[in-house]
DRENLORO-91291 format. One record per residue (C-alpha): x, y, z negated; residue number from 1. Coordinates in pm, 1 decimal. Last residue first. Example, Ala and Ser with C-alpha at 12.3 -4.5 7.8 and 13.67 -1.06 7.14 Angstrom:
# DRENLORO-91291
R         u         v         w  pos
R    1367.0    -106.0    -714.0    2
R    1230.0    -450.0    -780.0    1
This chain:
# DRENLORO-91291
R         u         v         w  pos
R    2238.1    -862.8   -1334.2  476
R    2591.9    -964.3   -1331.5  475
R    2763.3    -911.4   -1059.4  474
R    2738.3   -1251.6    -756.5  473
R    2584.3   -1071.3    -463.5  472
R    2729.8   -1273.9    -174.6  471
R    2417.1   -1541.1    -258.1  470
R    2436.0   -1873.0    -421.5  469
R    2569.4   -2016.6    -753.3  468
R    2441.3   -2350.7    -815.7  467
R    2233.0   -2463.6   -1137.2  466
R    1864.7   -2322.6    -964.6  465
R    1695.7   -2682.8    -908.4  464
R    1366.1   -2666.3    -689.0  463
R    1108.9   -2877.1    -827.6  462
R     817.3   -2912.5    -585.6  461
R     486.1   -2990.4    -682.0  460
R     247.5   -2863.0    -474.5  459
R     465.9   -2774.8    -141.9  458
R     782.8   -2599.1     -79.3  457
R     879.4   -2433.3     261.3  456
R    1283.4   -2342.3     206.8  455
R    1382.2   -1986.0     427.9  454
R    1741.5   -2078.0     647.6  453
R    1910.9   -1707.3     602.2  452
R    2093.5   -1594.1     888.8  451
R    1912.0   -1266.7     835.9  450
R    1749.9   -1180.7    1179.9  449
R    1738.0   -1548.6    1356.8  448
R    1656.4   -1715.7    1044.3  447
R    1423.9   -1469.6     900.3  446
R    1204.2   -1493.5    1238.6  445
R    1213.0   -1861.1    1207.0  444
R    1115.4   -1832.0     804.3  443
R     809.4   -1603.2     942.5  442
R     691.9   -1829.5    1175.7  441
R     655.1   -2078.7     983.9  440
R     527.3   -1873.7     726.6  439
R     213.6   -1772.0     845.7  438
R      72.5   -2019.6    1035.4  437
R     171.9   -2287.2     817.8  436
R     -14.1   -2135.9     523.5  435
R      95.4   -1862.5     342.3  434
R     142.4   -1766.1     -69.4  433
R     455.2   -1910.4     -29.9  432
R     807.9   -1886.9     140.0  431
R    1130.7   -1988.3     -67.8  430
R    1472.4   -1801.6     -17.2  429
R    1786.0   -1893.6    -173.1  428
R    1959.0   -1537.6    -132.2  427
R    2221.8   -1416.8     138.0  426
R    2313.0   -1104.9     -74.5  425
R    2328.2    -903.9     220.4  424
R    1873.8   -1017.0     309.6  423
R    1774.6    -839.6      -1.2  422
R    1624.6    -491.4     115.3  421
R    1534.3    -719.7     473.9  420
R    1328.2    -910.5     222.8  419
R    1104.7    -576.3     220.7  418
R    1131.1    -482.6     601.0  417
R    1055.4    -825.9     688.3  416
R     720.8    -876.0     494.1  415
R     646.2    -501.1     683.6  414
R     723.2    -620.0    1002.7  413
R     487.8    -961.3     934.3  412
R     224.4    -765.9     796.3  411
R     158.3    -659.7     406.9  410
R    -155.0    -789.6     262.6  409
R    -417.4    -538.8     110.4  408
R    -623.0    -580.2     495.8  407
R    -817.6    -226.8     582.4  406
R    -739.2    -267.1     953.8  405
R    -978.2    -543.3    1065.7  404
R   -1339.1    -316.1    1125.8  403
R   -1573.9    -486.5    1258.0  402
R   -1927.1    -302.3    1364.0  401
R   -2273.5    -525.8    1368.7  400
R   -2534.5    -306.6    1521.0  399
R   -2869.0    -420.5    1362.5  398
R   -3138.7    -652.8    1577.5  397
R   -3030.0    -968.4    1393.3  396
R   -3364.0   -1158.8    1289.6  395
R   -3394.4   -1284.2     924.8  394
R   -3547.9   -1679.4     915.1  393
R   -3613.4   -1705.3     560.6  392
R   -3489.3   -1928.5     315.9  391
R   -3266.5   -1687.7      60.3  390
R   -3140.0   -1515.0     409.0  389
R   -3117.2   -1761.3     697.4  388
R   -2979.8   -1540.6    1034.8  387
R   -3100.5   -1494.6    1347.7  386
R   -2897.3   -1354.4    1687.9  385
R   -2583.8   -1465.4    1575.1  384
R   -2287.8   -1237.2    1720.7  383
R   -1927.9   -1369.5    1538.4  382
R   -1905.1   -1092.2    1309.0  381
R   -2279.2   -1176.4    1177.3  380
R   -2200.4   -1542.5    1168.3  379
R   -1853.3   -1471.2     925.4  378
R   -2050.8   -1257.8     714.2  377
R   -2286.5   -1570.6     636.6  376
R   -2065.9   -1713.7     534.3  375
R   -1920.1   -2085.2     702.2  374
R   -1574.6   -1974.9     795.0  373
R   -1478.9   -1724.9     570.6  372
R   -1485.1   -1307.8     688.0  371
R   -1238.8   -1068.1     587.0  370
R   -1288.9    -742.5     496.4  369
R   -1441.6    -431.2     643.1  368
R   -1776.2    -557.6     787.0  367
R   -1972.1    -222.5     866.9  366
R   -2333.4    -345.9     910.2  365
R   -2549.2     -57.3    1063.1  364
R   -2902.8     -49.1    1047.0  363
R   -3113.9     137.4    1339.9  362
R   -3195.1    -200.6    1486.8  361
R   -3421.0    -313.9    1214.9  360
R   -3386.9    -651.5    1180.7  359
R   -3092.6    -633.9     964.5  358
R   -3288.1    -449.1     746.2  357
R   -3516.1    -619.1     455.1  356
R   -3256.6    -931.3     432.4  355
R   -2920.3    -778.9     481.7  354
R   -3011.7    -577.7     169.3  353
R   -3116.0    -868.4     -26.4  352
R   -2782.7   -1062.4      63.7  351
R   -2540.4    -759.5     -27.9  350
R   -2714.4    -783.7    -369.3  349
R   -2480.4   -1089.8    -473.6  348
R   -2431.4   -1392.5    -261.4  347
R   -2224.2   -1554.8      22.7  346
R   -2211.6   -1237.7     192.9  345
R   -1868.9   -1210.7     242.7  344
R   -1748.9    -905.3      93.2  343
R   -2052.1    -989.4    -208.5  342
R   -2136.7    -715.8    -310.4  341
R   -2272.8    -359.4    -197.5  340
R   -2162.3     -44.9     -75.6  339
R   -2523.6     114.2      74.5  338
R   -2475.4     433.5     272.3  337
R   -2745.9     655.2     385.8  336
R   -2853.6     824.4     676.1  335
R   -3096.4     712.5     655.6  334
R   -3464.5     670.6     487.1  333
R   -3503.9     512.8     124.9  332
R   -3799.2     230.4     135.9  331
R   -3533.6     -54.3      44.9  330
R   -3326.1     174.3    -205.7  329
R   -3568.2      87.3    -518.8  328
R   -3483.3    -255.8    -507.7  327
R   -3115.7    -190.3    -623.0  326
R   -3218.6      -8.8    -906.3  325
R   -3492.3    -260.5   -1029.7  324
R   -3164.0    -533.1   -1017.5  323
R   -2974.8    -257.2   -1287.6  322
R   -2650.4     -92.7   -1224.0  321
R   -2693.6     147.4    -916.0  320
R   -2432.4     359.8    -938.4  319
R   -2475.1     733.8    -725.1  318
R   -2245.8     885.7    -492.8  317
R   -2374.8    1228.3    -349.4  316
R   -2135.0    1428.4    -531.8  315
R   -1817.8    1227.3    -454.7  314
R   -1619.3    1526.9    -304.6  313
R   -1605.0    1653.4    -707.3  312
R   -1477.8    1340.0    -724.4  311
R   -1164.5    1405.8    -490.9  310
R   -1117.9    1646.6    -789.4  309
R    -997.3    1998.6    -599.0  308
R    -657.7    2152.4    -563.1  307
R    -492.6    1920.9    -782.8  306
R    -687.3    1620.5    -606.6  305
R    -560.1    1644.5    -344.6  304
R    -196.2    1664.3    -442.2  303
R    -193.1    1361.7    -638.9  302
R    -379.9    1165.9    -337.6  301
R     -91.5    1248.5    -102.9  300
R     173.0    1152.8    -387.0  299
R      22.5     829.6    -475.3  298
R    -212.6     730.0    -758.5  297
R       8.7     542.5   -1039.5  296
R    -138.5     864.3   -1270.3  295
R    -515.5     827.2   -1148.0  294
R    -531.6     518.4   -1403.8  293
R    -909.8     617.1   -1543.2  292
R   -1016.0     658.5   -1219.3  291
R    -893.3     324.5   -1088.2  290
R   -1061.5     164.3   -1403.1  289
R   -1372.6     312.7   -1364.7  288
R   -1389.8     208.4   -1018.5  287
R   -1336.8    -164.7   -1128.7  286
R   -1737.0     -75.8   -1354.1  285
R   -1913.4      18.6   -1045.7  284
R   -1792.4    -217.5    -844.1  283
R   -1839.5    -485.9   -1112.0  282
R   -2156.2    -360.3   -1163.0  281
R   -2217.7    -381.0    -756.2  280
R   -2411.7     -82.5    -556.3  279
R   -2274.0     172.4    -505.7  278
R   -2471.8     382.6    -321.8  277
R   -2367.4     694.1    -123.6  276
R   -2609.7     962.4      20.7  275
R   -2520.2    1225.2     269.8  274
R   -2241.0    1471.2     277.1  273
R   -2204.8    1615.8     664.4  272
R   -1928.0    1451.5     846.7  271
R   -1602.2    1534.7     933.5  270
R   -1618.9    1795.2     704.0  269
R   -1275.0    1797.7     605.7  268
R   -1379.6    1740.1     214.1  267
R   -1654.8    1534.5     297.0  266
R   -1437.3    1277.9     544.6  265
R   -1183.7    1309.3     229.4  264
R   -1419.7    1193.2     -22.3  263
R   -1555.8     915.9     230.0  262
R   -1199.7     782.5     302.7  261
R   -1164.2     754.2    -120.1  260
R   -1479.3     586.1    -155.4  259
R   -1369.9     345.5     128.2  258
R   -1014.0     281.3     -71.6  257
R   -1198.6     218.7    -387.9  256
R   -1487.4     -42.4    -270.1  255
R   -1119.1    -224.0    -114.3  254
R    -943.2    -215.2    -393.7  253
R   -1200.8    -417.1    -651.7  252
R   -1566.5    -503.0    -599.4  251
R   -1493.0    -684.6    -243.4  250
R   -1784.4    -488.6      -0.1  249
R   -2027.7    -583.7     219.1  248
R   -2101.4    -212.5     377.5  247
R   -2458.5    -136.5     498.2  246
R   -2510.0     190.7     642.8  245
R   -2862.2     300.8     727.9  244
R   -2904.6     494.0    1023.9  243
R   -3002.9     908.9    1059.3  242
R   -2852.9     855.8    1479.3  241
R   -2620.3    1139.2    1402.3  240
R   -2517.6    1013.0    1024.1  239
R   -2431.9     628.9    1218.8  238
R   -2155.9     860.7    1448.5  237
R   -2027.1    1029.8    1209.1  236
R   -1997.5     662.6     974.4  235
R   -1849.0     518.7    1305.3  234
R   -1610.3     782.0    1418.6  233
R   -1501.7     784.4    1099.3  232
R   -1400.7     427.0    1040.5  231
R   -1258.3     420.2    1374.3  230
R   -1030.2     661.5    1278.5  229
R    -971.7     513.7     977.4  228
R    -905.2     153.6    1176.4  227
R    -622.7     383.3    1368.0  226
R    -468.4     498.9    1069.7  225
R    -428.9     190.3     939.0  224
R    -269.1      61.7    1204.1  223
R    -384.1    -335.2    1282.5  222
R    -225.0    -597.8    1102.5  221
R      62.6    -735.1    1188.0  220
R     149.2   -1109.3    1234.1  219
R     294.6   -1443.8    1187.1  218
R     374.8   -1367.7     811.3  217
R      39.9   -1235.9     773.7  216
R     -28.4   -1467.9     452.9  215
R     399.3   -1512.8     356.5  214
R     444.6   -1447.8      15.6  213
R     804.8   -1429.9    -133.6  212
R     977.1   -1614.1    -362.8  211
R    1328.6   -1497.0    -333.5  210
R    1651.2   -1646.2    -528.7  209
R    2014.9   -1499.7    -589.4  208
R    1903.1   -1119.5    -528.0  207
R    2014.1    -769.6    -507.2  206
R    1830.4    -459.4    -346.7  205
R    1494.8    -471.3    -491.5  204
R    1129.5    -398.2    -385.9  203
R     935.8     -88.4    -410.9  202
R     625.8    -160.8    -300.8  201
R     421.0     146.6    -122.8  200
R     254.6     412.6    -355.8  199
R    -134.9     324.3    -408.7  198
R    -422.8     571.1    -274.1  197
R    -413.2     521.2      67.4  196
R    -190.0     233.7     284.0  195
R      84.3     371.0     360.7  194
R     318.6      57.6     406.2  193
R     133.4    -255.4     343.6  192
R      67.3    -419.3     -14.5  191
R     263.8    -700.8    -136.0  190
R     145.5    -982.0    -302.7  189
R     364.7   -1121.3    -605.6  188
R     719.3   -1076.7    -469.7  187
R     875.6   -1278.8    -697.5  186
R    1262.1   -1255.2    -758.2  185
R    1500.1   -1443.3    -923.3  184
R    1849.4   -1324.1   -1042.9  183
R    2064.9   -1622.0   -1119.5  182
R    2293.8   -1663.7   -1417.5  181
R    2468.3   -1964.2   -1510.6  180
R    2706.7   -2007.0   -1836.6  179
R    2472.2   -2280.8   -1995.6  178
R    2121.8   -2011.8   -1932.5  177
R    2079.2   -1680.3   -1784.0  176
R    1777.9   -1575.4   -1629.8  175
R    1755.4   -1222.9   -1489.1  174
R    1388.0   -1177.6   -1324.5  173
R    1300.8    -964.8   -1034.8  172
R     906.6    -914.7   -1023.3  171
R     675.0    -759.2    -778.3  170
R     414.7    -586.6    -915.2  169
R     -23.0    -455.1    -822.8  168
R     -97.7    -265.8   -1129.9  167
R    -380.9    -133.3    -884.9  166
R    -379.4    -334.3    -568.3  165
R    -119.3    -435.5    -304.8  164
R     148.9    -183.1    -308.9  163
R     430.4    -372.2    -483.2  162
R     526.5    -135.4    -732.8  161
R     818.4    -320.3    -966.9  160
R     811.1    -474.4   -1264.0  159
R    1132.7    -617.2   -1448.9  158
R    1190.5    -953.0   -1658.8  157
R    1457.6   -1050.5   -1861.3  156
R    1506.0   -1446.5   -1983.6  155
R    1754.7   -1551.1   -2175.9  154
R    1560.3   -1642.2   -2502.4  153
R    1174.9   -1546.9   -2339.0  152
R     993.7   -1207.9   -2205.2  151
R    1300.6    -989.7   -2243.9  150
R    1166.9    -666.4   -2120.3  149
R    1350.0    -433.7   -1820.7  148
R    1223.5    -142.9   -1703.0  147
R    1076.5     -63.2   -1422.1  146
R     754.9     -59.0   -1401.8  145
R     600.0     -12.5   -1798.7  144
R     444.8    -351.4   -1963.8  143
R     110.0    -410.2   -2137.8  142
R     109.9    -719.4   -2364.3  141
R    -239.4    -934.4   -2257.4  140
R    -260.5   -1224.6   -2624.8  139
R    -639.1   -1042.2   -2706.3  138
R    -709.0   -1139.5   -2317.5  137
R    -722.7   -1526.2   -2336.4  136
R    -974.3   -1495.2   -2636.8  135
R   -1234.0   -1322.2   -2474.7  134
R   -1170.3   -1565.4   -2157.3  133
R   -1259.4   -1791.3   -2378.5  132
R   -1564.4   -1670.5   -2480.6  131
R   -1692.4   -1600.9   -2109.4  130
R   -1652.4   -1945.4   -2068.5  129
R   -1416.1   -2203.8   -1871.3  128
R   -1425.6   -2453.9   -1566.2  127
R   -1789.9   -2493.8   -1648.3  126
R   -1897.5   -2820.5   -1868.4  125
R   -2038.7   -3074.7   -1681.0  124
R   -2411.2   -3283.7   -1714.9  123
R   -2402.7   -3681.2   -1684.0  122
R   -2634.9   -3797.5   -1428.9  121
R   -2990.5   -3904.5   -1460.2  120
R   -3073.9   -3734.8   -1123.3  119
R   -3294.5   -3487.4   -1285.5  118
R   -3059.4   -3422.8   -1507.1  117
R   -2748.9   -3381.0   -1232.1  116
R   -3008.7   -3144.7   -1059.6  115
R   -3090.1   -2896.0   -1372.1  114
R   -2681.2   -2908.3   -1393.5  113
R   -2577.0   -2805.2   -1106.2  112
R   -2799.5   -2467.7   -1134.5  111
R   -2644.9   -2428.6   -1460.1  110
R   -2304.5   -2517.3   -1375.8  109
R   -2312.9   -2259.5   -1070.0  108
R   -2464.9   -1971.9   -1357.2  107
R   -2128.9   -2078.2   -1580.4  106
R   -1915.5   -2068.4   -1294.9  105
R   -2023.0   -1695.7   -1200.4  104
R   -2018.5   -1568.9   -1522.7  103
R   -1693.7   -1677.5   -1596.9  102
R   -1552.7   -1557.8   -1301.5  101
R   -1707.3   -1224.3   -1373.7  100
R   -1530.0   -1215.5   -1717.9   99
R   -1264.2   -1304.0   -1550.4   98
R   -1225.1   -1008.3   -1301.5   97
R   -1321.5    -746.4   -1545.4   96
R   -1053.0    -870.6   -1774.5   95
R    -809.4    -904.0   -1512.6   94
R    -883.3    -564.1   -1427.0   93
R    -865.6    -416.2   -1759.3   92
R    -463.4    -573.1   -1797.5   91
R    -353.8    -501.7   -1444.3   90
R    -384.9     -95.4   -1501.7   89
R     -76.3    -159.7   -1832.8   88
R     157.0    -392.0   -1624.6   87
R     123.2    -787.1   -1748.3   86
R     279.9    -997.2   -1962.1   85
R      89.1   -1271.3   -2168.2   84
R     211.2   -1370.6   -2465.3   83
R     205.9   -1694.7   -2664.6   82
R    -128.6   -1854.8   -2830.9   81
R    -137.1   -2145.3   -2604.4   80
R    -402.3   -2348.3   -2758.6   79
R    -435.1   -2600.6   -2484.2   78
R    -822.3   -2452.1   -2400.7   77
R    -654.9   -2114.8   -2385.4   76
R    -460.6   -2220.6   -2166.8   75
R    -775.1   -2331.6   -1904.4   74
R    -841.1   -1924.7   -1984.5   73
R    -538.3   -1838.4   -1721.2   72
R    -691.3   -2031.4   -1412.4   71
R    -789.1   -1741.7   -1220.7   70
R    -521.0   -1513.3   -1290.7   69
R    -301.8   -1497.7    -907.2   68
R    -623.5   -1600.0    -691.9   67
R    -890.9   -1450.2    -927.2   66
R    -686.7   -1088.9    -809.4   65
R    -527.8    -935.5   -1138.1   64
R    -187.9    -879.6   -1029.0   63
R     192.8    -996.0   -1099.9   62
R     121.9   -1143.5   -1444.9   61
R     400.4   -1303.8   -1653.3   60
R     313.5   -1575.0   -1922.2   59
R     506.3   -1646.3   -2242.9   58
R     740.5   -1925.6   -2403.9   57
R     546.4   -2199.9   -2268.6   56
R     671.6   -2547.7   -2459.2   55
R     295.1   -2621.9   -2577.4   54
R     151.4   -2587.6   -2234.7   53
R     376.3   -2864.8   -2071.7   52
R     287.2   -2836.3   -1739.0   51
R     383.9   -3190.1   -1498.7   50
R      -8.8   -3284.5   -1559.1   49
R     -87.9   -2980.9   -1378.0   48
R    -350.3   -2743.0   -1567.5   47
R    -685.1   -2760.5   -1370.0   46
R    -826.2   -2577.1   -1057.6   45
R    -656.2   -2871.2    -777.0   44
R    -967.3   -3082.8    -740.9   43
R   -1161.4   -2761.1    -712.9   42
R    -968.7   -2728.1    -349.9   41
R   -1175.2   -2983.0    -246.9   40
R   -1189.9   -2864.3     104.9   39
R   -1021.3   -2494.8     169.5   38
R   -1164.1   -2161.4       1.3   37
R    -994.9   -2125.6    -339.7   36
R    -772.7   -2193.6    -569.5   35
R    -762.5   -2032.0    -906.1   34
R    -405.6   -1875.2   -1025.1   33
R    -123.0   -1881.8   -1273.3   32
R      63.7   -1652.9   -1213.8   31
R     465.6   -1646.4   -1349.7   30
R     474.7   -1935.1   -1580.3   29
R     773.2   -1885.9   -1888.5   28
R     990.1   -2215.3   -2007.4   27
R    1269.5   -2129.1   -2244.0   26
R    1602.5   -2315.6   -2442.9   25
R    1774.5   -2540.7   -2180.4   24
R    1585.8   -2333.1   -1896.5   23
R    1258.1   -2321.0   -1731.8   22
R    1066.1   -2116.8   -1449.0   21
R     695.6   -2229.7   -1346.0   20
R     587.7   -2108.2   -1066.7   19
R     136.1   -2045.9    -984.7   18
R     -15.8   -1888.3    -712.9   17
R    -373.5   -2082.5    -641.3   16
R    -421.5   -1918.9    -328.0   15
R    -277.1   -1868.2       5.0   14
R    -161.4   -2266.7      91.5   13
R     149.1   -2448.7     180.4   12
R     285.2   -2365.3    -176.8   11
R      10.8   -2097.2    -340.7   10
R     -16.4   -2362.6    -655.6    9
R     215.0   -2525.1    -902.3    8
R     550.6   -2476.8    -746.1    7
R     845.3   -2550.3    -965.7    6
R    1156.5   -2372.0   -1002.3    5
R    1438.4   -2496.8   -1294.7    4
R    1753.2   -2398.8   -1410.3    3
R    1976.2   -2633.7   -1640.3    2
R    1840.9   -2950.1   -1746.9    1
């Protein structure tokens, strides 16, 4: 059989990242991910016929996001009892991750259901439990960066920073099998350079084969230091006018990052303090984890918070865990800050906030993430006047602000700068993790820099790994 690569999700799409890697004597999935956010894309959140649980040697994690773990518990289903691989900050998040997947499927089964029944149709199961996730994450090993761990017979795996979220890796892989050795490297996602908090990915300097993600690979985002700017001036300027600051926020990275801006707008007194909510459990509960992983913090952070806690800037922040909690901010004057889920407004307490003030035009809406065609965060960026909230016709008198510089994806430069590392060794390169947009143009602009002709895979594709490549040929 020799080497083998297939593709079972994030080919010709950004989610679902799944690759399957066997030998003669091993087979070990790195990812194994939901998809998400095109048409029928539930169709695809199962375990591909082609993926033999039973002969899985082990599992390797790059990150926790839903779209690199999601479908993980569906093993558990297939009794794979084998390891799971992960860096030591990943492990917590994936379980706070799942366990809200979980609970989100089985509360859309429930509301499905009470309709199939009065239909007279046959009721469905949810994709997986709360139980089995339980079970999925008593088989999590935690692994150090950098040093190498034999994951299967023949197979070595390493993780490296890659910038993109707490625990966040990139993984190079030494795979040896009947006399062949090729050294394969995932990028996982990859975060972009500077971004606060998190050291920059790390990448490697030898190669045979790159899988690489390609979401912004037509494109850079906008300077981070210019959207913090623009942060500031905003928040300052919101204080002045005593508004009400409502933040849709994604529960992990990106509720850390604007906590962490805030701290140092206090510290610098940019602004005057003023109050901070957070409110989202699994906000609440992911910014536990961050703080309680403070060592994989970066150097600029590290030093701040020698001289002082950056929570000790955090005074005015206050959780908000319980639904009578939340409530109780409606009557609460401004200025005041509310960071709540979901980051597109397609649910959570985000929804009930919009509701009792985005008619009032002193209310701020700071949209920091992206938006989905068809949310309701998506309208607001693009200027409705009225709204439906749970119903009701809402009227859109707040200022709507749009801020598209906090992105955890690495821009096109940056996606270059990393394979660039690489590029001597002339590897076999595969784009994923993009759609057309992206890494089209991406594998032209690889072509004409690197001589190196980048492979486009799609669902499915096997990709044999028996012939030397590369100009890098030492043993790994």
């Amino acid at each position: 059989m020799g080497i083998k690569l297939t593709f079972h999700g994030a080919a010709g799409t950004v989610t679902g990242s799944a690759y399957l890697i066997q030998t003669s004597r091993a087979a070990v999935l790195i990812d194994f991910g939901l998809f998400q956010g095109f048409n029928n894309h539930e169709d695809h959140n199962h375990i591909p016929a082609t993926l033999d649980v039973a002969k899985l040697d082990a599992v390797l994690v790059t990150h926790a996001h839903l779209d690199h773990t999601g479908r993980l518990p569906l093993l558990v289903r297939r009794d794979f009892r084998r390891p799971i691989y992960a860096t030591e900050a990943t492990i917590p998040l994936t379980d706070l991750i799942l366990r809200d997947s979980a609970h989100l499927q089985a509360m859309d089964t429930e509301r499905a259901n009470r309709k199939r029944q009065r239909a007279g149709e046959p009721l469905q199961a949810p994709l997986y439990t709360a139980a089995e996730v339980a079970a999925l994450m008593r088989q999590f090993q935690a692994v150090p960066y950098g040093k190498p761990v034999e994951v299967a017979p023949g197979i070595l795996a390493r993780w490296v920073e890659a910038g993109h979220m707490l625990g966040s890796a990139s993984l190079q892989l030494c795979v040896q099998d009947q006399g062949i050795t090729q050294r394969i490297v995932f990028s996982g996602d990859l975060g972009p350079k500077g971004a606060p908090i998190l050291h920059d990915a790390v990448g490697f300097d030898k190669a045979d084969i790159v899988v690489m993600e390609s979401t912004y690979g037509d494109r850079d985002n906008k300077p981070l230091p210019e959207t913090v700017r623009e942060f500031e001036a905003l928040v300052k300027n919101a204080v002045a006018q005593r508004s009400k600051i409502l933040v849709p926020v994604f529960a992990v990275g990106r509720t850390q990052l604007l906590l962490y801006l805030l701290a140092l707008m206090f510290r610098r007194r940019v602004v005057p303090k003023f109050p901070i909510y957070l409110d989202s459990p699994m906000a609440v509960e992911a910014t536990k984890i961050y703080w309680e992983h403070l060592d994989l913090f970066d150097a600029e952070f590290q030093a701040l918070n020698a001289r002082r806690p950056v929570l000790a800037d955090l005074d005015t922040l206050k959780a908000t865990p319980t639904a009578q909690d939340s409530m109780a901010l409606n009557p609460l004057p401004g200025p005041l800050m509310i960071l709540a889920g979901a980051g597109m407004c397609t649910g959570g307490r985000i929804l009930h906030h919009l509701k009792q003030n985005l008619w009032r035009d002193n209310t701020r809406v700071l949209i920091v993430g992206y938006q989905g065609e068809g949310s309701l965060g998506r309208r607001l960026v693009e200027g409705a006047e009225q709204v439906s909230i749970f119903g009701e016709k809402i009227a859109v008198r707040a200022t709507i602000h749009t801020l598209n510089g906090f992105s955890a994806h690495a821009g096109q430069t940056e996606l270059l700068r990393w394979f660039g590392q690489m590029a001597h060794c002339r590897p076999r390169l595969f784009l994923t993790h993009g759609e057309a947009r992206g890494r089209e143009p991406l594998a032209r602009l690889i072509q004409q820099r690197h001589g190196v002709i980048a492979e486009l895979p799609e669902l499915g594709t096997v990709a044999h790994l028996n012939q030397p490549v590369g100009q890098c040929r030492e043993s790994c």
